[in-house]
N, C-alpha and C positions, 0 to 999 in steps of 0.2 A: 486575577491576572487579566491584564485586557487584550484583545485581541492582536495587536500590536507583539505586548509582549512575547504571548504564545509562537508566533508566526516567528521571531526573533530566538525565542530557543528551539523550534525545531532549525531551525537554519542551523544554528549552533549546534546542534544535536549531529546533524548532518555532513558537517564543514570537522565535528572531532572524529566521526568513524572514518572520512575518506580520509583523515591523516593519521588513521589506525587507532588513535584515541576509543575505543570500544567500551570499555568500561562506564565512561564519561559521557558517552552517546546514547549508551541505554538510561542512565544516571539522568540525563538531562530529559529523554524522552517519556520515563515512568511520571518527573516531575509534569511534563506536560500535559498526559492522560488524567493524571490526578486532578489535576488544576480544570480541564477540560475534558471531561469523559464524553464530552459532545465532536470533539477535533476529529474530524476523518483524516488529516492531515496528519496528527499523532499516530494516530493507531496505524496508517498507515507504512506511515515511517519505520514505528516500530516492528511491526509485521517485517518492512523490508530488511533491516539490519538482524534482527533475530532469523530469518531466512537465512542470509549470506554467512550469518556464522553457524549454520547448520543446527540452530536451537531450531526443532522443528515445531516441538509443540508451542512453547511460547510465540512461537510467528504464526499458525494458527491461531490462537487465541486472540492474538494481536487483528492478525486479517479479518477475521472473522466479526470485533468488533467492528472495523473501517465497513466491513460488507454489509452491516445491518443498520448503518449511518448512511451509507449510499449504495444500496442493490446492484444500480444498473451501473456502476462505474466503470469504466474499460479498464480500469488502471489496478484498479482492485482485483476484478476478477481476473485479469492476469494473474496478477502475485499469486491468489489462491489458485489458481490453476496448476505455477509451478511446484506451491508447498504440496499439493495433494500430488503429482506426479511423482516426487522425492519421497513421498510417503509410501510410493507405491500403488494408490487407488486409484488407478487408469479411468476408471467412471465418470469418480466424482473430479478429475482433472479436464477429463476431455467436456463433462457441462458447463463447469467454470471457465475455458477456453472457448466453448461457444458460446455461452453470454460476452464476452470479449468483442466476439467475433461479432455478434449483432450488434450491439453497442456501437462498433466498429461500423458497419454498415449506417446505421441511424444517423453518427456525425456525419456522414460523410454525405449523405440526404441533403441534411440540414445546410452542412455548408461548402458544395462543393466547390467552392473556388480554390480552399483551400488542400483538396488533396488532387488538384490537377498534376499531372506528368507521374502519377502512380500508374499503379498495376489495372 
């Protein structure tokens, strides 16, 4: 699958769960992880849909791959932060929420122009 393609069935993956297509979005996202177990984009994805339909553990599993493909992500350690808060592990939500939070800080180092008129 080339990188083209991949990028083209998460879209698709994405485009059947907001039109409630669920089945089809996981169906299309497992195809994706498989084809590329390297995709932080995949696993992310997947992480987020299995989330929203309260599969908690599979959306851990899912995060947790995207987290070990890119650590410092802001976008990841989000997600994890909420599947562990929904879990109940206030801990390990509120670390995942401050890697977030730094992360957060770091872009905004790098490129403040773009978070002028924030907080």
């Amino acid at each position: 699958m080339t990188a083209d393609e991949l990028q083209t069935l998460i879209e698709d993956a994405t485009a059947d769960y907001a039109l409630g297509e669920t089945d089809t979005a996981l169906q299309k996202l497992a195809r994706a992880t498989a084809a590329a177990p390297e995709s932080f984009e995949a696993w992310h994805a997947l992480a987020e849909v299995n989330f929203s339909l309260r599969r908690l553990d599979a959306a851990l599993a899912a995060g947790e791959r995207a987290h070990a493909l890119r650590p410092a992500d802001l976008f990841i350690n989000t997600t994890l932060s909420r599947i562990w808060m929904e879990r109940g592990d206030k801990a390990r939500a509120e670390h995942f929420g401050a890697q977030a939070k730094i992360q957060s800080w770091k872009d905004q180092l790098k490129n403040p122009e773009a978070h002028q008129g924030g907080l």
